[in-house]
C-alpha positions as CSV (number, residue, x, y, z in Angstrom):
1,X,298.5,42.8,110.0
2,X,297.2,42.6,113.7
3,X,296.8,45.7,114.0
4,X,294.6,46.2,111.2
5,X,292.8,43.0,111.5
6,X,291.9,44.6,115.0
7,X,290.7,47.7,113.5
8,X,288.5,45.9,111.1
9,X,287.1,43.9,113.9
10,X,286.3,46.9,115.9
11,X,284.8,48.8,113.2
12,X,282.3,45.8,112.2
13,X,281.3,44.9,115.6
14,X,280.2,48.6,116.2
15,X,278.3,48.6,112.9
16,X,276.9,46.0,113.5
17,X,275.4,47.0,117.3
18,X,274.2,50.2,115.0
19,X,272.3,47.9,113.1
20,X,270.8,46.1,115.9
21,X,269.5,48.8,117.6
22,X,267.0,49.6,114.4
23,X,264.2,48.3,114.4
24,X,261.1,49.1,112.2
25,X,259.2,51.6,112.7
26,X,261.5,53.4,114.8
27,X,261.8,57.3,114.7
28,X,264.6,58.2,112.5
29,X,267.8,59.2,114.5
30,X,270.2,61.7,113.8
31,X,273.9,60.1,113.2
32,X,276.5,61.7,115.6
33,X,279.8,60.8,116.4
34,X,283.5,61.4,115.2
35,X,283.1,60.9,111.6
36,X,280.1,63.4,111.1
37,X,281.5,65.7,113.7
38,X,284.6,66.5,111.2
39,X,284.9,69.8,109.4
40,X,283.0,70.4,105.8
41,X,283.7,71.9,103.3
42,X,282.0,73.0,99.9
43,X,283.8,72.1,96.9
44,X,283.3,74.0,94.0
45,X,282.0,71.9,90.5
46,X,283.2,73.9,88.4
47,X,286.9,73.7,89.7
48,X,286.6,70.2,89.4
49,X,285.7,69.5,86.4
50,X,288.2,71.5,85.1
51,X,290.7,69.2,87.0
52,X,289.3,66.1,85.4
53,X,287.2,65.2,88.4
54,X,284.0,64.2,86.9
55,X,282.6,61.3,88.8
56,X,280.5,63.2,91.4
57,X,277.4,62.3,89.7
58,X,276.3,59.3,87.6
59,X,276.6,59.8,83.5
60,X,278.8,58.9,80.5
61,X,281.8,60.6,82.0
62,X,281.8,58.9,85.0
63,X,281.1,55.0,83.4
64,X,284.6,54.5,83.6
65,X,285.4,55.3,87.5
66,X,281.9,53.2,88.2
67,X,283.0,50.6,86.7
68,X,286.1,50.5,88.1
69,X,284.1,51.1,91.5
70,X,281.9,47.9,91.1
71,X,284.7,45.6,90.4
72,X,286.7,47.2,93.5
73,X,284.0,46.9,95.7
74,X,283.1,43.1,95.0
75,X,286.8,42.3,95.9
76,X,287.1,44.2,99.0
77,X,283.8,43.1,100.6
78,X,284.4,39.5,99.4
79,X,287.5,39.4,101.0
80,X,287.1,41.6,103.8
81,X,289.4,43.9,102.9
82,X,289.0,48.1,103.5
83,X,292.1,49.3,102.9
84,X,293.3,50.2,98.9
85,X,296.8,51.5,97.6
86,X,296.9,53.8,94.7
87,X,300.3,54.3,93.0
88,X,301.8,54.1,89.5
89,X,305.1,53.3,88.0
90,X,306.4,56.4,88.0
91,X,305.5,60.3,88.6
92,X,302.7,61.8,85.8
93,X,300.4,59.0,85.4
94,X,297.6,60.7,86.7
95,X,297.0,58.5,90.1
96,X,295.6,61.4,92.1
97,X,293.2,62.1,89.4
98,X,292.0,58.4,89.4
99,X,291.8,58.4,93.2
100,X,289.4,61.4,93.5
101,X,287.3,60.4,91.1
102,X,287.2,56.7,92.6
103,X,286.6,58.4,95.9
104,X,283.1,60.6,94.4
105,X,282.1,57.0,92.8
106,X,282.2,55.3,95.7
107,X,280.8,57.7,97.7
108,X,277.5,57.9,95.6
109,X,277.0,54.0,96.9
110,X,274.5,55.6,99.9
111,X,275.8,52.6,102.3
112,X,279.6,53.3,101.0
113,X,281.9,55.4,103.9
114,X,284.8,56.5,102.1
115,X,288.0,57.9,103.3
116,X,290.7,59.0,101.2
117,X,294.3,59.4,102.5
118,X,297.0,61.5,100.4
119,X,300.3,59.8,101.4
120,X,302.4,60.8,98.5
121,X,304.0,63.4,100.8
122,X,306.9,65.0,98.6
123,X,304.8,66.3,95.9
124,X,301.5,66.6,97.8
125,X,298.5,67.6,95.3
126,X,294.6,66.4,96.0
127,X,293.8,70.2,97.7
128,X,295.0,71.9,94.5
129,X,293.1,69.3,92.1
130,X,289.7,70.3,94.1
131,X,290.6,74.1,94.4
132,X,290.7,74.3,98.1
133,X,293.4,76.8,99.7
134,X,296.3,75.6,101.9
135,X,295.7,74.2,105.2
136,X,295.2,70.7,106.4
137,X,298.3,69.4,107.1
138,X,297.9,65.2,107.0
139,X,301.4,64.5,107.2
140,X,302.2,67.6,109.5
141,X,299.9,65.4,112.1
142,X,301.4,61.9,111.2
143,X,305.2,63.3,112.0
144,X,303.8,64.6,115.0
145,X,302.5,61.1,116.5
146,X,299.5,62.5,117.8
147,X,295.8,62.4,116.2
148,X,294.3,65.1,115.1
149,X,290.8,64.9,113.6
150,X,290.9,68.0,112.3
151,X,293.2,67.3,110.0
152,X,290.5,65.5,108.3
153,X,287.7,67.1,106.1
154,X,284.5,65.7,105.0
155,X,283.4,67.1,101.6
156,X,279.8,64.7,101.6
157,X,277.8,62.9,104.0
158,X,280.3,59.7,103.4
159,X,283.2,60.9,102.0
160,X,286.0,62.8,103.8
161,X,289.9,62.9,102.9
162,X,293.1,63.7,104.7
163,X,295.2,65.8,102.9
164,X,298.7,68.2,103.0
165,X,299.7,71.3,101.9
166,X,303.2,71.4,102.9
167,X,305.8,68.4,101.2
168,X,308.2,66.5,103.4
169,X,310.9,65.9,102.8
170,X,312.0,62.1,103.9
171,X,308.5,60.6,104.2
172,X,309.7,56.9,103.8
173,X,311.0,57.0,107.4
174,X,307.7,58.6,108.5
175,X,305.7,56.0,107.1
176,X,307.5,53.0,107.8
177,X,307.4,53.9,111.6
178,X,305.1,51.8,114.2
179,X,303.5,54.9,115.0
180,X,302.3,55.7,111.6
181,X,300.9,52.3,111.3
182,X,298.9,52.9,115.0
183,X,297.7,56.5,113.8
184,X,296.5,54.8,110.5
185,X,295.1,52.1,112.8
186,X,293.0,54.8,115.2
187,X,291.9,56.9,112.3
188,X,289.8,53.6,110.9
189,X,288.9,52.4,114.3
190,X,287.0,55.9,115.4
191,X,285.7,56.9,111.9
192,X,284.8,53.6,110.6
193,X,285.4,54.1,107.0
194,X,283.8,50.9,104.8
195,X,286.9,51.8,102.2
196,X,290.1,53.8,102.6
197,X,291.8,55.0,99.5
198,X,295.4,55.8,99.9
199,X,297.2,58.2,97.1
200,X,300.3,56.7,97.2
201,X,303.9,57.9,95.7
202,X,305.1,56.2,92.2
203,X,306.8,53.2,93.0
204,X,310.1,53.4,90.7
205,X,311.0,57.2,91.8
206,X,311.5,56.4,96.1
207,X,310.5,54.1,98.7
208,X,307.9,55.9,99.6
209,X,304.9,53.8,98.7
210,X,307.1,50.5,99.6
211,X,307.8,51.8,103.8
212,X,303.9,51.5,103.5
213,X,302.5,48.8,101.6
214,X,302.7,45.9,104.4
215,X,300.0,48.4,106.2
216,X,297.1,48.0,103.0
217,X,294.8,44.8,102.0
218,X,295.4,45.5,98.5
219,X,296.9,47.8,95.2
220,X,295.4,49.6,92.0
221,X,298.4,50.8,90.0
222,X,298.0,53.3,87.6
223,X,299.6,53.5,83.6
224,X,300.2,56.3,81.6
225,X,299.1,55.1,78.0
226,X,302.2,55.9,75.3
227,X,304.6,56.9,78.2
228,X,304.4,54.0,80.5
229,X,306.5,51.7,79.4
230,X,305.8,47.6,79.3
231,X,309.3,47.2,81.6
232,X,308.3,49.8,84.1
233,X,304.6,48.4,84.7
234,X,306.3,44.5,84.8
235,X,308.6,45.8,87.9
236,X,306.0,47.9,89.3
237,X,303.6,44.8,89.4
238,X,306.3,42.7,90.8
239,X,307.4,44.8,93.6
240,X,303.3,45.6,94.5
241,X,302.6,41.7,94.2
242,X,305.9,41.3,96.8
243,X,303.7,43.3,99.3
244,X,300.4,43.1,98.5
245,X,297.7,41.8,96.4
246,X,297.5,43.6,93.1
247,X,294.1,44.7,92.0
248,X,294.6,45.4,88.9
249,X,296.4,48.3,86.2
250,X,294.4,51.1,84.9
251,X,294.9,52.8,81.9
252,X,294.9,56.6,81.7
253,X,295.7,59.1,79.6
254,X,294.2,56.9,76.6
255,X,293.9,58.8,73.4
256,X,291.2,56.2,72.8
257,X,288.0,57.9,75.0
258,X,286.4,54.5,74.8
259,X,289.8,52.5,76.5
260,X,290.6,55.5,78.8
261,X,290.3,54.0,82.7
262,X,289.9,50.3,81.7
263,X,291.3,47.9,84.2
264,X,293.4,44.8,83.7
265,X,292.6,42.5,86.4
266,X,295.1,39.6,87.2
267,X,294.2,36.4,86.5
């Protein structure tokens, strides 16, 4: 937790000199440095929202991930927190679906950075839900120990994500290791993300998303209405809430439109 407190305090201190040196009435100036010097790329609608990823612009089908946005914002900036898990009980519960769309609904927040971080390495899948061809290789980077920017794609003026192509095939050792954590650490510190969404791996299958949990502020798990069952989301929440602080269970998969992406919050 040092090491991200650090980050954090790094990351404020040079917003905040940002915002010092504006003053009214000053010419605008145009924003350089590492996080709008990473690649772009153009994303195709259409793709998308045949993929279920429908919160890139405000309307009825994207209520539900707004929603869900303002209530995850609140927390996070009331507690100083940047860093979000996303994982479900087990495989099939749609968790990279939520996390994209959570990452467009964010990013339409103008003064919202958002950086989203695919860590469920076996079974990879964020660059096939948004139609993009093989290549960034996230995880390829993390093994290696050695940053990589490149690795990191920007798809909007304040949203980027760090994705794979290629499954590993022992990720818990990878992401338990000090290294991991330092690389995680760096990544925040030099592109100063206000939230970081982390696609994790279902909790029940591995321990993936466990060898990585001390290294987040916080946890959205995600339920598969009708295939979830009640015992599965009970241990789920019990082994998030012995790591970190649970934000909350979203429903998915609701045959009920009206229900679909509602969010238990803990009392």
């Amino acid at each position: 937790m040092e090491r991200i407190q650090s980050a954090l305090a790094k990351a404020r201190a040079a917003r905040d000199r940002k915002m010092q040196g504006s003053k009214p009435g000053a010419p605008a100036q145009i924003e350089s440095g590492p996080w709008h010097d990473l690649a772009e790329v153009v994303l195709d609608p259409r793709r998308l929202e045949q993929n279920r990823i429908v919160a890139m612009h405000p309307g009825q089908s994207a209520a539900s991930f707004d929603l869900m946005r303002t209530n995850m914002i609140r927390t996070l900036r009331t507690n100083g927190w940047t860093r979000v898990a996303i994982t479900s009980p087990t495989p099939a519960c749609g968790k990279s679906t939520i996390a994209l769309n959570l990452a467009f609904s964010l990013s339409r927040m103008a003064d919202t950075r958002v950086l989203l971080i695919e860590l469920d390495l076996r079974h990879p899948s964020l660059l096939s839900i948004m139609g993009l061809e093989p290549g960034p290789e996230f995880g390829g980077m993390l093994a290696s120990g050695v940053l990589d920017l490149r690795q990191i794609r920007r798809c909007a003026p304040n949203l980027a994500f760090a994705v794979s192509s290629t499954p590993i095939a022992s990720p818990a050792e990878l992401l338990s290791a000090t290294r991991t954590a330092d690389l995680i650490d760096e990544i925040e510190t030099r592109l100063r993300p206000d939230v970081i969404l982390f696609d994790m791996s279902p909790m029940l299958v591995n321990d993936d998303a466990i060898s990585f949990l001390d290294q987040v502020d916080c946890a959205l798990m995600i339920a598969a209405a009708d295939e979830t069952t009640v015992a599965e989301v009970d241990r789920c929440g019990k082994d998030l809430a012995k790591r970190t602080q649970v934000l909350g269970v979203v429903l998915n998969k609701c045959r009920y439109p009206e229900k679909e992406g509602a969010v238990a919050y803990p009392e």
